[in-house]
N, CA, C and O atoms as a GROMACS GRO file, in nm:
protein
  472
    1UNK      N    1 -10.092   6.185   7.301
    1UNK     CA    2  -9.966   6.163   7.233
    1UNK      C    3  -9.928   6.285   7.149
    1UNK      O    4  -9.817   6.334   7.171
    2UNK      N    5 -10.011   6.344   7.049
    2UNK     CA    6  -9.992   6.478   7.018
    2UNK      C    7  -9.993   6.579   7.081
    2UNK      O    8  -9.933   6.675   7.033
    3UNK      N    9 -10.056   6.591   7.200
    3UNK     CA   10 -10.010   6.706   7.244
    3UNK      C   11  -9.867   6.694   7.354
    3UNK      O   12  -9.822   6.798   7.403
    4UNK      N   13  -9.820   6.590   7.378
    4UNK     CA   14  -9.694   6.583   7.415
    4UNK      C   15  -9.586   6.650   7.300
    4UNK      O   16  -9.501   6.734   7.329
    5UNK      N   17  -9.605   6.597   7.174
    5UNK     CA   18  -9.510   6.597   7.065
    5UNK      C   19  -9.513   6.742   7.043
    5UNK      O   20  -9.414   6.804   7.004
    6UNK      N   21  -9.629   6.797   7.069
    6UNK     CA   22  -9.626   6.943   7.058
    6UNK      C   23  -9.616   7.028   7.133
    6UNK      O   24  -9.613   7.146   7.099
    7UNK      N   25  -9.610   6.989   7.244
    7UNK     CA   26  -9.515   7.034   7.331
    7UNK      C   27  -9.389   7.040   7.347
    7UNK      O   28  -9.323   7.130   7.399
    8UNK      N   29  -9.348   6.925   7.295
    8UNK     CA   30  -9.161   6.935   7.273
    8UNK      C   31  -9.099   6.986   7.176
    8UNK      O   32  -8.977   7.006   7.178
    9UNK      N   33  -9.195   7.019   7.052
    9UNK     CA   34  -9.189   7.108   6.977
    9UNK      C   35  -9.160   7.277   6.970
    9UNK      O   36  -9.090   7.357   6.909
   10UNK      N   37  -9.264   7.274   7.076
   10UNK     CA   38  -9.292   7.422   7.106
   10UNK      C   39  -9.161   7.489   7.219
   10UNK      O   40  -9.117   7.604   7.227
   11UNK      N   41  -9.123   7.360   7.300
   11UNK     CA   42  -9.039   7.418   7.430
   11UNK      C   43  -8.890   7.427   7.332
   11UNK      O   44  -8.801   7.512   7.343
   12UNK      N   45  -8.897   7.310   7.234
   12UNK     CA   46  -8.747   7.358   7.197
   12UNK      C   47  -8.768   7.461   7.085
   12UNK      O   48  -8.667   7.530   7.083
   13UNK      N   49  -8.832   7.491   7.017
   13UNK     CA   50  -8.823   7.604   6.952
   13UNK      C   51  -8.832   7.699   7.023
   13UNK      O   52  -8.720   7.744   7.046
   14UNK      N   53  -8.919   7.759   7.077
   14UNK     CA   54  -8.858   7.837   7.214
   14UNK      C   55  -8.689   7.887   7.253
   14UNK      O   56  -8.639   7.999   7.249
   15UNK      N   57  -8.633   7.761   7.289
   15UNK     CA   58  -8.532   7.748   7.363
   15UNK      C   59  -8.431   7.821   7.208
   15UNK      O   60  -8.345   7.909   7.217
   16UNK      N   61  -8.472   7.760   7.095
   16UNK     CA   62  -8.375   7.761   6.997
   16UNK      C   63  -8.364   7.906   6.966
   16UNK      O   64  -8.251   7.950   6.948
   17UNK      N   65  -8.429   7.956   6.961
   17UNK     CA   66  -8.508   8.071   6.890
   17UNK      C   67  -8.503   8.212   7.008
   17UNK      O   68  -8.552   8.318   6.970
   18UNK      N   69  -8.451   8.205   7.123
   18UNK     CA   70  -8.511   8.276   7.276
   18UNK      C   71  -8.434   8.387   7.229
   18UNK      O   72  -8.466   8.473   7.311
   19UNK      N   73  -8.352   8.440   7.149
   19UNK     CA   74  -8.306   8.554   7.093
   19UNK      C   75  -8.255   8.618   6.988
   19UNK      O   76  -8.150   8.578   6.938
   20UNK      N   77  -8.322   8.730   6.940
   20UNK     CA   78  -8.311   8.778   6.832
   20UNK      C   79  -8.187   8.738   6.722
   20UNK      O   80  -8.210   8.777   6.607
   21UNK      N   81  -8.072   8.674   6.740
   21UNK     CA   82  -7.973   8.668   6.702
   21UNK      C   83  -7.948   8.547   6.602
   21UNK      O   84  -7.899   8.524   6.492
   22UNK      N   85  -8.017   8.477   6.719
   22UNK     CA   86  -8.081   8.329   6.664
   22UNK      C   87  -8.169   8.333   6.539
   22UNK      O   88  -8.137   8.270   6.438
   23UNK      N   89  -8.248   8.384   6.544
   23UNK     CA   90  -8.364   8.399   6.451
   23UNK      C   91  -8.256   8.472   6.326
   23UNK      O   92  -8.258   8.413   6.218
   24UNK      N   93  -8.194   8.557   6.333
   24UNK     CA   94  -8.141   8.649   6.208
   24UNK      C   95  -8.057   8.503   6.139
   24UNK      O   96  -8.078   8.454   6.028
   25UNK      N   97  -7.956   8.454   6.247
   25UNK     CA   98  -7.874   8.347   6.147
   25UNK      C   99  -7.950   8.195   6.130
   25UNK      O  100  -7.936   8.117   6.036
   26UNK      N  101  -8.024   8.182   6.236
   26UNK     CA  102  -8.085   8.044   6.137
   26UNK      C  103  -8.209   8.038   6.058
   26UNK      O  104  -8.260   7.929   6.034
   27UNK      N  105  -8.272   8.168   6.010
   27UNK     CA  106  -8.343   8.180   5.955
   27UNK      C  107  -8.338   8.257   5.837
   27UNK      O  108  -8.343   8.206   5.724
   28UNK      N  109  -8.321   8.441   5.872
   28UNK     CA  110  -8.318   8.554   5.768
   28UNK      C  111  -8.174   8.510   5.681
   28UNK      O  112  -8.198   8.483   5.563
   29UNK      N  113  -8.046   8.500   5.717
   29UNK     CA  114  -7.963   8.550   5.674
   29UNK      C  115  -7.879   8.391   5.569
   29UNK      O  116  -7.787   8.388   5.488
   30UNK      N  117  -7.975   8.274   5.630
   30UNK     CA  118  -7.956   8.166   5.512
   30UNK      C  119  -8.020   8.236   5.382
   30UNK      O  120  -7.968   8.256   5.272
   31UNK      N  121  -8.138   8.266   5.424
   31UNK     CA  122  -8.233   8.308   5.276
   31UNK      C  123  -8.194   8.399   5.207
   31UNK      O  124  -8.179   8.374   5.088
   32UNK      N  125  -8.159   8.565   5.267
   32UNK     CA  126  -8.049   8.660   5.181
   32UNK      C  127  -7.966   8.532   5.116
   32UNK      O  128  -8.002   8.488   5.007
   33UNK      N  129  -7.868   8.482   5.177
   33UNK     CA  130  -7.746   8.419   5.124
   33UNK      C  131  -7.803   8.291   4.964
   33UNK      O  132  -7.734   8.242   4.874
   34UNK      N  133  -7.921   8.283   4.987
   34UNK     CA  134  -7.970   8.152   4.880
   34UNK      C  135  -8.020   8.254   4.791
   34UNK      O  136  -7.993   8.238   4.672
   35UNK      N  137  -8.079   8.344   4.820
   35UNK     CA  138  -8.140   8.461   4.688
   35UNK      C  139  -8.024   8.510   4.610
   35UNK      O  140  -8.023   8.521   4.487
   36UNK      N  141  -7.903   8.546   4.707
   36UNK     CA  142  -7.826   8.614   4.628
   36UNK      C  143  -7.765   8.532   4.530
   36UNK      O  144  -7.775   8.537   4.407
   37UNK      N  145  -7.679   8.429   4.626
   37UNK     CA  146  -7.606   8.276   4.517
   37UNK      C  147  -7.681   8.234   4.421
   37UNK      O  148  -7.630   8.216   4.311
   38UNK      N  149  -7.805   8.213   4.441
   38UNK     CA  150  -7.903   8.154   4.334
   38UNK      C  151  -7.920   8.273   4.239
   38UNK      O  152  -8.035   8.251   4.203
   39UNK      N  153  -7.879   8.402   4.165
   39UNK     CA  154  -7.885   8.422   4.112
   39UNK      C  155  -8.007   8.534   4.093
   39UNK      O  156  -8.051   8.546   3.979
   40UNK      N  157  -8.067   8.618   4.198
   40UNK     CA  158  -8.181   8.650   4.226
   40UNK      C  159  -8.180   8.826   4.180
   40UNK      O  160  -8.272   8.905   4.158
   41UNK      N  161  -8.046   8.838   4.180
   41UNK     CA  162  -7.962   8.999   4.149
   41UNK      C  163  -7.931   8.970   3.988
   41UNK      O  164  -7.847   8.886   3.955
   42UNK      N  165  -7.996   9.036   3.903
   42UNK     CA  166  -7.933   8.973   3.805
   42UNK      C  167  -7.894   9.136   3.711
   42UNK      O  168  -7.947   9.247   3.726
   43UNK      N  169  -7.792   9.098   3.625
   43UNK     CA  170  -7.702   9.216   3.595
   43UNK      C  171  -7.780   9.334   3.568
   43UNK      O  172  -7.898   9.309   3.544
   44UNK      N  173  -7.735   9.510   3.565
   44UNK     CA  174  -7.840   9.603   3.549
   44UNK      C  175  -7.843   9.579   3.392
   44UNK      O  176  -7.954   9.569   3.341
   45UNK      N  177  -7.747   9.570   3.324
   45UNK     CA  178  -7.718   9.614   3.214
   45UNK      C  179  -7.733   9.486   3.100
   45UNK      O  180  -7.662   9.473   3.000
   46UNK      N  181  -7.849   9.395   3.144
   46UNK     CA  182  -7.876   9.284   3.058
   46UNK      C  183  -7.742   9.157   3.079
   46UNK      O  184  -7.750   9.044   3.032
   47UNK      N  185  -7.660   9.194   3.134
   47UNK     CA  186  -7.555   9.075   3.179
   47UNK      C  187  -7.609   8.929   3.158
   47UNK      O  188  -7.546   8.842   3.097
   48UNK      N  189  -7.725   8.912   3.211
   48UNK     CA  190  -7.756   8.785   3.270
   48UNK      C  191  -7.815   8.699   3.145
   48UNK      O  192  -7.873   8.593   3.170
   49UNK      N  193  -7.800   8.746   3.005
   49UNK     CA  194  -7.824   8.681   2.905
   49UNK      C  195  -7.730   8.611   2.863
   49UNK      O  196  -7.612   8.641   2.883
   50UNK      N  197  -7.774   8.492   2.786
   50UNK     CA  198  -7.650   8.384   2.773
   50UNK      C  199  -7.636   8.430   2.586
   50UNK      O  200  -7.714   8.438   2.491
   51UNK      N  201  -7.510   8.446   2.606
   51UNK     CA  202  -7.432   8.499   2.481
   51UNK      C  203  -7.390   8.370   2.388
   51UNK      O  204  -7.304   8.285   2.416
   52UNK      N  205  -7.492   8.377   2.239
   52UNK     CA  206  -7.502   8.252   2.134
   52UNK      C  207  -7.459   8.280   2.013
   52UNK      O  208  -7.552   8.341   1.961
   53UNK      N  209  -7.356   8.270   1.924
   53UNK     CA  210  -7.307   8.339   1.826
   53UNK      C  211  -7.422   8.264   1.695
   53UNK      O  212  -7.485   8.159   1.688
   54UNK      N  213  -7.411   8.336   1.641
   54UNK     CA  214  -7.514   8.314   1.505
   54UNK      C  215  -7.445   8.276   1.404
   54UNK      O  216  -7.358   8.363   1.404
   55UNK      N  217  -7.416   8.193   1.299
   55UNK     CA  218  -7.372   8.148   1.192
   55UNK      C  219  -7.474   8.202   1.073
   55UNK      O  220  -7.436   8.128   0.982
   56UNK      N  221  -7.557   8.268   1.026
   56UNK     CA  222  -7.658   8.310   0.978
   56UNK      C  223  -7.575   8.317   0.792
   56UNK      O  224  -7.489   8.395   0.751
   57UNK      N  225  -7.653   8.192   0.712
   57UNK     CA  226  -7.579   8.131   0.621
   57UNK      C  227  -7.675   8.152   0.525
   57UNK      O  228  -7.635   8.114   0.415
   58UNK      N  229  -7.804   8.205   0.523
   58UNK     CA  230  -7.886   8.240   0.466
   58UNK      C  231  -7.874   8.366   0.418
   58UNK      O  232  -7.809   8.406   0.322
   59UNK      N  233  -7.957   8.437   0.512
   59UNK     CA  234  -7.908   8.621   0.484
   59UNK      C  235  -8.058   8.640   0.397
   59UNK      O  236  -8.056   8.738   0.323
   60UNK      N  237  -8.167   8.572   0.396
   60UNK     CA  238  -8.297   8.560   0.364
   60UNK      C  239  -8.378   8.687   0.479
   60UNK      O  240  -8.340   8.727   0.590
   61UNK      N  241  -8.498   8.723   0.396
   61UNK     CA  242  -8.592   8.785   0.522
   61UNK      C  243  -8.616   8.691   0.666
   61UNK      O  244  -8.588   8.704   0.786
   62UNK      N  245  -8.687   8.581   0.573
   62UNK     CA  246  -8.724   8.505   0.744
   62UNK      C  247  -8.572   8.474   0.860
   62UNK      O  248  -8.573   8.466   0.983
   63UNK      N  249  -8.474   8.465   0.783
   63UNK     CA  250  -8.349   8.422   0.901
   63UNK      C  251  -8.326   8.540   0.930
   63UNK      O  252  -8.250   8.542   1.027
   64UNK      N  253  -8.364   8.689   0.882
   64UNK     CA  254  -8.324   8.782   0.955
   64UNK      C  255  -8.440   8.809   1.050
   64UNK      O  256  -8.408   8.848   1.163
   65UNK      N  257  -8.584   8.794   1.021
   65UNK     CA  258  -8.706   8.793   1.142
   65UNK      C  259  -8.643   8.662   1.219
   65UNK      O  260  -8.649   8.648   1.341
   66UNK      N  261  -8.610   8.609   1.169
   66UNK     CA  262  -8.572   8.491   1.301
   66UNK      C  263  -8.447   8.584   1.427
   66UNK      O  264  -8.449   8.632   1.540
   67UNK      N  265  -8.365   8.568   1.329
   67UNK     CA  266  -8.266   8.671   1.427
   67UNK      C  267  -8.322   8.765   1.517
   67UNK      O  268  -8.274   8.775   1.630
   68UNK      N  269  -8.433   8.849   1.475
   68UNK     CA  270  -8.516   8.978   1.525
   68UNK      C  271  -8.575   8.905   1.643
   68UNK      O  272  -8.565   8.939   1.760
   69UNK      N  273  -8.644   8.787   1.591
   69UNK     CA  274  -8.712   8.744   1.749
   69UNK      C  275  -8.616   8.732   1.818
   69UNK      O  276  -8.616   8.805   1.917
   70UNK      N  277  -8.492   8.635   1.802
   70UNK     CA  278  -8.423   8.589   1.916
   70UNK      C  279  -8.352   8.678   1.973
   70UNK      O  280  -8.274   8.633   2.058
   71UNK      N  281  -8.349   8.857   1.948
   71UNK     CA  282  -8.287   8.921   2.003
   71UNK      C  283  -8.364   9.008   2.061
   71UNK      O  284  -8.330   9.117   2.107
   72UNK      N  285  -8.486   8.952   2.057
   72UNK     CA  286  -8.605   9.039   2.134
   72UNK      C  287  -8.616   8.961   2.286
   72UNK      O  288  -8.679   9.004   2.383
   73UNK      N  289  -8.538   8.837   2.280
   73UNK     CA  290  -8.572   8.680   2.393
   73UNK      C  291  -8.456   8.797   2.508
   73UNK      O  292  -8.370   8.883   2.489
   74UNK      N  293  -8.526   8.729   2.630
   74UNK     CA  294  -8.455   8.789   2.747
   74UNK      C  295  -8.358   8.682   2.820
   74UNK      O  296  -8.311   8.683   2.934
   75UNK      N  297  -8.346   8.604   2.730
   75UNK     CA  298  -8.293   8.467   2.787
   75UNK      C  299  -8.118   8.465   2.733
   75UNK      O  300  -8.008   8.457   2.788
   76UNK      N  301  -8.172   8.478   2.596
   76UNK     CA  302  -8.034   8.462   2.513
   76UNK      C  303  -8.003   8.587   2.410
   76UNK      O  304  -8.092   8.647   2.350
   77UNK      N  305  -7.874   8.614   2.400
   77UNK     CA  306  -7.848   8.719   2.296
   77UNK      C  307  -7.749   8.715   2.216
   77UNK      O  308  -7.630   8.724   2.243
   78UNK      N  309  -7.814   8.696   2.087
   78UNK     CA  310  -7.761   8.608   1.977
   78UNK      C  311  -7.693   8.734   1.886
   78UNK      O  312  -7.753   8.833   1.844
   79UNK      N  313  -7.564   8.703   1.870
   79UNK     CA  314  -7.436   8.809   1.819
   79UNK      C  315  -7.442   8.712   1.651
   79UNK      O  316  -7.446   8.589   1.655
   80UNK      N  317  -7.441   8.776   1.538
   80UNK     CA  318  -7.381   8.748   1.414
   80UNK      C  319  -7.248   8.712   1.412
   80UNK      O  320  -7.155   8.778   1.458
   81UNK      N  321  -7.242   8.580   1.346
   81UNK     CA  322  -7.098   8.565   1.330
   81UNK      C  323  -7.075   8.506   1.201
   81UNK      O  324  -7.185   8.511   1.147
   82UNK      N  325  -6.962   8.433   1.091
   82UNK     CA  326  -6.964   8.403   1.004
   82UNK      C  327  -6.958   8.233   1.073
   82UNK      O  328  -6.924   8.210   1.189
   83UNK      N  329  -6.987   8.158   1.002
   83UNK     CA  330  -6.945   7.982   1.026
   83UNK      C  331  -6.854   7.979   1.130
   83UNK      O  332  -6.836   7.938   1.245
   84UNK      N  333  -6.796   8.051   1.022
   84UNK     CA  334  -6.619   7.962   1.054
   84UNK      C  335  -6.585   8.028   1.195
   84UNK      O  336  -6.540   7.949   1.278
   85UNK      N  337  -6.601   8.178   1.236
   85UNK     CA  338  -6.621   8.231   1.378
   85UNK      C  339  -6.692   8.148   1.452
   85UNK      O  340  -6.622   8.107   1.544
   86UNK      N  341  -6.789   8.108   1.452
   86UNK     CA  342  -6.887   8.036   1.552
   86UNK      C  343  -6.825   7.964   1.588
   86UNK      O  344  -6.775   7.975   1.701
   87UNK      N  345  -6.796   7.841   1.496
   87UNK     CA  346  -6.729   7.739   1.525
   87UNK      C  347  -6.598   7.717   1.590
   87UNK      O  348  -6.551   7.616   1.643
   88UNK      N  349  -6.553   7.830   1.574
   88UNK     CA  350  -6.375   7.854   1.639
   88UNK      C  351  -6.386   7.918   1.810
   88UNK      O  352  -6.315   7.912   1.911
   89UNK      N  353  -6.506   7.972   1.776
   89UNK     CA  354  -6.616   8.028   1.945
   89UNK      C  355  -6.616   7.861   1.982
   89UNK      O  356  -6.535   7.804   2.056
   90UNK      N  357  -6.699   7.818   1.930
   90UNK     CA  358  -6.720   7.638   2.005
   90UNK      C  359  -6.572   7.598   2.074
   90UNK      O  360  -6.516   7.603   2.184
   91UNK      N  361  -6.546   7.553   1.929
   91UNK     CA  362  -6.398   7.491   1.932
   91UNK      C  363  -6.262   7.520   2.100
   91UNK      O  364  -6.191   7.444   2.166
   92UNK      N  365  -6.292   7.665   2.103
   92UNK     CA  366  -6.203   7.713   2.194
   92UNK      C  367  -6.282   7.723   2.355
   92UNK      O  368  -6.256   7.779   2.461
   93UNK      N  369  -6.413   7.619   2.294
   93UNK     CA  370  -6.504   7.647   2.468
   93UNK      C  371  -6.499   7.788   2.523
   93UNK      O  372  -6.506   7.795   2.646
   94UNK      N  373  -6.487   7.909   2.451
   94UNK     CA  374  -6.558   8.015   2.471
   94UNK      C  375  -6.736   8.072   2.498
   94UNK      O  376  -6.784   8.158   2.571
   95UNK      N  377  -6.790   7.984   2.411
   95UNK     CA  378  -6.974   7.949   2.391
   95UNK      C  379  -6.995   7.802   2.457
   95UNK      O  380  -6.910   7.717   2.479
   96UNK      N  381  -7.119   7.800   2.479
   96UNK     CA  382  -7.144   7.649   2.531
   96UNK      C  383  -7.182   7.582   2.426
   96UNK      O  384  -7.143   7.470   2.394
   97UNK      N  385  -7.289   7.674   2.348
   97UNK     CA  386  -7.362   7.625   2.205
   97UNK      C  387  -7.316   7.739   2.106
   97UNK      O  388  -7.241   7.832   2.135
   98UNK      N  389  -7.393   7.705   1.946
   98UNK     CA  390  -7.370   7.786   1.858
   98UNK      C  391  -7.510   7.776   1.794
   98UNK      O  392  -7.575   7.679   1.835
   99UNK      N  393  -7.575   7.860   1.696
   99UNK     CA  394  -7.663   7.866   1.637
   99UNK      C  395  -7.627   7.860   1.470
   99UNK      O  396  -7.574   7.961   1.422
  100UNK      N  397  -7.646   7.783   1.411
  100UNK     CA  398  -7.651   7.794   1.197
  100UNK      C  399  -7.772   7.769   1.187
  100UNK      O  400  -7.848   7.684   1.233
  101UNK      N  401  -7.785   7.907   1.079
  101UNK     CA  402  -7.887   7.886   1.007
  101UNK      C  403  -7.835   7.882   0.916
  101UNK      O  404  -7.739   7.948   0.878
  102UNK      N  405  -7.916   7.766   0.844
  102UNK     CA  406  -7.874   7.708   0.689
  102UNK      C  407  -7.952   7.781   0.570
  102UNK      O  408  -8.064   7.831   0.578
  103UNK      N  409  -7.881   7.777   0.476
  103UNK     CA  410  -7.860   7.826   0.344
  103UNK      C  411  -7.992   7.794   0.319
  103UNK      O  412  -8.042   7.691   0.363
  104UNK      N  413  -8.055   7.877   0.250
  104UNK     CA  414  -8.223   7.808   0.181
  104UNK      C  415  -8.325   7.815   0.306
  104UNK      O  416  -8.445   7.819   0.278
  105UNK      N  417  -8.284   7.816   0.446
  105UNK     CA  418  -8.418   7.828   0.552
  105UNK      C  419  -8.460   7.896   0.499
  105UNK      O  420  -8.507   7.820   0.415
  106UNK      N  421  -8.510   8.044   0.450
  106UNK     CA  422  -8.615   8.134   0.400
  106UNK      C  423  -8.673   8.064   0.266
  106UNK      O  424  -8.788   8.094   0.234
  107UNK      N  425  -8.617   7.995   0.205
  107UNK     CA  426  -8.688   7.969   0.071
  107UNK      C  427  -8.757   7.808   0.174
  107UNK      O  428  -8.870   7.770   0.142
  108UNK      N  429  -8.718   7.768   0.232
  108UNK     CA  430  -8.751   7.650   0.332
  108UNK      C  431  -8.952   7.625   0.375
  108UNK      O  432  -9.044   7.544   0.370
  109UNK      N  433  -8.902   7.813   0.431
  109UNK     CA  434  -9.064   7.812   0.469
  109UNK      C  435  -9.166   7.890   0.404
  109UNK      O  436  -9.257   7.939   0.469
  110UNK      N  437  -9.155   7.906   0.256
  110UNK     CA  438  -9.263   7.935   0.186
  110UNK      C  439  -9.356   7.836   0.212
  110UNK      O  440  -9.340   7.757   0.305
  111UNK      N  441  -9.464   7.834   0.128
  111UNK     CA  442  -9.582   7.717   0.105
  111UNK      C  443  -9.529   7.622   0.005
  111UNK      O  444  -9.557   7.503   0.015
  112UNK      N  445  -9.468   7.658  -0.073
  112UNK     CA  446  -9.374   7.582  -0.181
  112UNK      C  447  -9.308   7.489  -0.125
  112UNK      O  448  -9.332   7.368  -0.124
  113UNK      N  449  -9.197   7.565  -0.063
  113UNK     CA  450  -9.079   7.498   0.019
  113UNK      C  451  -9.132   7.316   0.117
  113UNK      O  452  -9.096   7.199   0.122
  114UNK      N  453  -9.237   7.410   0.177
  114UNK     CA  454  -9.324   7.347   0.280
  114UNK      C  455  -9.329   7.191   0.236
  114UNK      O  456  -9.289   7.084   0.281
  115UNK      N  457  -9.421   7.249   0.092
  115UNK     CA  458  -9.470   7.117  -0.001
  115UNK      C  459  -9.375   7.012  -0.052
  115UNK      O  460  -9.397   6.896  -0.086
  116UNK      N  461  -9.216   7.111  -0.046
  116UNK     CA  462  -9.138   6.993  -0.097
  116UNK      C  463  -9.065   6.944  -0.005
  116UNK      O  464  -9.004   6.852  -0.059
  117UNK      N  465  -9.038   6.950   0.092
  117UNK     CA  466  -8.997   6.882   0.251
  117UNK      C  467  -8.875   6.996   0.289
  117UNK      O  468  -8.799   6.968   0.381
  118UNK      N  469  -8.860   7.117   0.219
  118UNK     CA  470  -8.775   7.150   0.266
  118UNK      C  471  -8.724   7.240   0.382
  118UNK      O  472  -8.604   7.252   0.402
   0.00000   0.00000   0.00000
């Protein structure tokens, strides 16, 4: 019984496949076409980072090392903005998201801060 099934396997792939032409479009030239659409080329010039405006309401050391990491991330690249910019970025569905950092995060994560829930 299997080697029937694999035989009808084998004769129509064969048949499907019997010239080079075949093989380029039902095989090579789907996969170019899914690498490229899917995103596989991605910009020279850092393009392919998703652009997050910063509300940065603090202006503390740690919210500026925070900032430092997230502009070290290859993912996202986080632009300074004031509140009220960010939000008018949202507002007008220009951004998908926005980032605030709140007032006091640096005094937040001392050991102090820590201790008092803040």
């Amino acid at each position: 019984m299997l080697n029937k099934l694999a035989a009808i396997i084998r004769k129509d792939t064969i048949l499907r496949f019997e010239g080079r032409s075949e093989i380029l479009f039902f095989l090579v030239l789907p996969l170019i076409f899914t690498y490229l659409i899917g995103g596989g080329v991605p910009g020279a010039d850092g393009a392919s980072r998703i652009y997050v405006p910063v509300g940065n309401e603090d202006g503390g050391a740690r919210a500026e090392a925070f900032m430092g990491a997230l502009a070290a991330s290859e993912t996202i690249q986080p632009v300074a903005h004031t509140r009220q910019e960010a939000e008018e970025l949202l507002d007008g569905n220009d951004v998908g998201a926005l980032l605030i950092i709140p007032a006091g995060f640096s005094d937040g994560l001392t050991a102090e801060g820590i201790l008092a829930g803040g």
